[in-house]
N, C-alpha and C positions, 0 to 999 in steps of 0.2 A: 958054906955049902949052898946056903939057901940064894946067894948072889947066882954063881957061876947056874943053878935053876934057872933063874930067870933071866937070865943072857941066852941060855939056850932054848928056854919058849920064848923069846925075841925073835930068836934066831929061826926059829920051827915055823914061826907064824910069818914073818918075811919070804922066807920059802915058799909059803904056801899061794901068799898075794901074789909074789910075782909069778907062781907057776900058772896062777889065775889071768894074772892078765897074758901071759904066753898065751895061755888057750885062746883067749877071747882074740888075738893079733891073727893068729894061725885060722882063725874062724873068717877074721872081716878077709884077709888076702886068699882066703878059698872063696869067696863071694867074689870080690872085686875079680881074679881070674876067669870064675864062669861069666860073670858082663861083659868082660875083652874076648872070650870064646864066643859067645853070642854075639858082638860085636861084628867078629870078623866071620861069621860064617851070615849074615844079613850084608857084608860087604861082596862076599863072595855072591852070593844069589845075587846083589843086585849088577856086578858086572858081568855075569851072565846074562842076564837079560838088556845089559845094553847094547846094540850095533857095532 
Protein backbone atom coordinates (compact mmCIF):
# COMPACT_ATOMS: atom_id res chain seq x y z
CA UNK A 1 0.00 0.00 0.00
CA UNK A 2 2.66 2.23 0.99
CA UNK A 3 4.24 1.73 -3.03
CA UNK A 4 0.99 2.47 -4.87
CA UNK A 5 1.20 6.04 -1.99
CA UNK A 6 3.90 7.12 -3.47
CA UNK A 7 3.30 6.59 -7.19
CA UNK A 8 0.36 8.74 -6.62
CA UNK A 9 2.28 11.70 -4.82
CA UNK A 10 4.58 11.15 -8.03
CA UNK A 11 1.82 11.38 -9.73
CA UNK A 12 0.04 14.55 -7.85
CA UNK A 13 3.35 16.39 -7.84
CA UNK A 14 3.81 15.93 -11.87
CA UNK A 15 0.43 17.44 -12.17
CA UNK A 16 1.22 19.99 -10.44
CA UNK A 17 4.69 21.15 -12.43
CA UNK A 18 3.22 20.76 -15.49
CA UNK A 19 0.03 22.68 -14.49
CA UNK A 20 2.80 25.24 -13.49
CA UNK A 21 4.53 25.51 -16.38
CA UNK A 22 1.02 25.55 -18.51
CA UNK A 23 0.51 28.74 -16.52
CA UNK A 24 3.78 30.24 -16.96
CA UNK A 25 3.41 29.15 -21.44
CA UNK A 26 -0.32 30.85 -21.34
CA UNK A 27 1.39 33.94 -19.53
CA UNK A 28 4.58 34.50 -21.95
CA UNK A 29 1.90 33.94 -25.35
CA UNK A 30 -0.44 36.63 -23.62
CA UNK A 31 2.62 39.05 -23.57
CA UNK A 32 4.06 38.12 -26.92
CA UNK A 33 0.19 38.76 -28.47
CA UNK A 34 -0.02 42.38 -26.73
CA UNK A 35 3.64 43.16 -28.59
CA UNK A 36 2.21 41.97 -32.17
CA UNK A 37 -1.06 44.19 -31.08
CA UNK A 38 1.16 46.93 -30.37
CA UNK A 39 3.02 46.16 -33.12
CA UNK A 40 0.42 46.50 -35.60
CA UNK A 41 -1.45 49.29 -34.30
CA UNK A 42 2.15 51.55 -34.48
CA UNK A 43 2.05 49.96 -38.14
CA UNK A 44 -1.20 51.20 -38.76
CA UNK A 45 -0.63 55.00 -37.42
CA UNK A 46 2.54 55.07 -39.20
CA UNK A 47 0.78 54.28 -42.77
CA UNK A 48 -1.50 56.88 -41.96
CA UNK A 49 0.69 59.24 -41.85
CA UNK A 50 2.35 58.43 -44.87
CA UNK A 51 1.33 60.12 -48.42
Amino acid sequence: MQEINEHIAAIVEAAREQSSGLQADQHGRQHMDQGTQQNAAMVEADDRRQP
